[in-house]
C-alpha positions as CSV (number, residue, x, y, z in Angstrom):
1,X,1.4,15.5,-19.6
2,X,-0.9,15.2,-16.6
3,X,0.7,14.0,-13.0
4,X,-2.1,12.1,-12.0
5,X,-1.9,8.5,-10.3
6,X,-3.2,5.6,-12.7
7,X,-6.4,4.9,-11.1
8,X,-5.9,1.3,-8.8
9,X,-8.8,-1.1,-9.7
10,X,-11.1,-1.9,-7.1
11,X,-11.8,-5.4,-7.4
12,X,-8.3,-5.2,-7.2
13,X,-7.8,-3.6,-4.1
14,X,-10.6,-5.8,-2.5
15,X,-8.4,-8.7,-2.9
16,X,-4.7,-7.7,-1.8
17,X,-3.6,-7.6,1.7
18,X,-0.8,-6.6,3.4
19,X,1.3,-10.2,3.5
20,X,3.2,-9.3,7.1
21,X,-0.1,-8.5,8.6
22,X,-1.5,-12.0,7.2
23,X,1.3,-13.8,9.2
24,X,-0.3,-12.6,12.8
25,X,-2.5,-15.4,13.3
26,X,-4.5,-13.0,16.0
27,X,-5.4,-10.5,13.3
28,X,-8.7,-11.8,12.3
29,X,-10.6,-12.8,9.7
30,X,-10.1,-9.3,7.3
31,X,-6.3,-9.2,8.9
32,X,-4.1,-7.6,6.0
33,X,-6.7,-5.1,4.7
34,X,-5.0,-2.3,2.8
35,X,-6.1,1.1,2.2
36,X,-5.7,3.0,-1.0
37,X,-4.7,6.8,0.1
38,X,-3.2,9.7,-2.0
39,X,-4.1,7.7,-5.0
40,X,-1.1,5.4,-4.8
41,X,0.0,4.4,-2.0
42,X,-1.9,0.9,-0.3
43,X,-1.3,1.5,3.8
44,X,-1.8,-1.1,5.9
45,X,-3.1,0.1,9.4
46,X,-2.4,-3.4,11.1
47,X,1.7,-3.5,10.0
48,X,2.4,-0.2,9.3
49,X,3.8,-1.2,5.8
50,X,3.4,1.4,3.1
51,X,3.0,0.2,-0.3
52,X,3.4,2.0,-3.6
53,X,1.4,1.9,-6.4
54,X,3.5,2.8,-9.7
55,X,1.3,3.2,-12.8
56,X,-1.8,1.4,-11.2
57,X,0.0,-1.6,-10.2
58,X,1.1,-2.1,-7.0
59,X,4.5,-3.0,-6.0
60,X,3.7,-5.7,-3.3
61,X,7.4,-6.3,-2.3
62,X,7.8,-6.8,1.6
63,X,11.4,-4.7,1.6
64,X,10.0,-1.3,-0.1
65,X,6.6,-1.2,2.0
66,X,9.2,-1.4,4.9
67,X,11.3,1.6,4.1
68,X,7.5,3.4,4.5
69,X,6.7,2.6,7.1
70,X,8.1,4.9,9.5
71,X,7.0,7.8,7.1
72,X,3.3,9.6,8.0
73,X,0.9,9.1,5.6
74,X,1.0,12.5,5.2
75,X,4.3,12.8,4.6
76,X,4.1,9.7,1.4
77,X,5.8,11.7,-1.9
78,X,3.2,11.8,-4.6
79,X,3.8,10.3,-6.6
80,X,5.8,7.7,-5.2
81,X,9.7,7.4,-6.4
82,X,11.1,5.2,-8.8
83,X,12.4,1.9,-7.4
């Protein structure tokens, strides 16, 4: 059994955004953009929220991306735990 991520759909990913980065009313028009790194995690530069991506679905939920976000991007387990 391979430990590959499930691949994240783009059109997907073009769409989400980072919901505490969309409350700053200064962040622009693109504010909440995520980035897709490691294969499964969606980082948000703007918050620092770190979002996990489980089985190609990512688990949007405010409280989880929060416990990431001190943690480096580099330092992200892959892949990332169970809730």
């Amino acid at each position: 059994m391979s430990e590959e991520p499930a691949v994240m759909d783009e059109e997907l990913l073009d769409l989400l955004r980072c919901p505490v980065a969309l409350k700053n009313r200064e962040a622009g028009e693109d504010a909440g953009k995520l980035e897709l790194v490691h294969g499964c995690w969606l980082v948000c530069r703007e918050s620092g929220y770190k979002y996990p991506v489980r089985d190609g679905i990512p688990a949007m939920i405010i409280e989880e991306a929060e416990r990431w976000r001190d943690v480096a991007v580099e330092d992200l387990p892959v892949p990332p735990p169970p809730e």
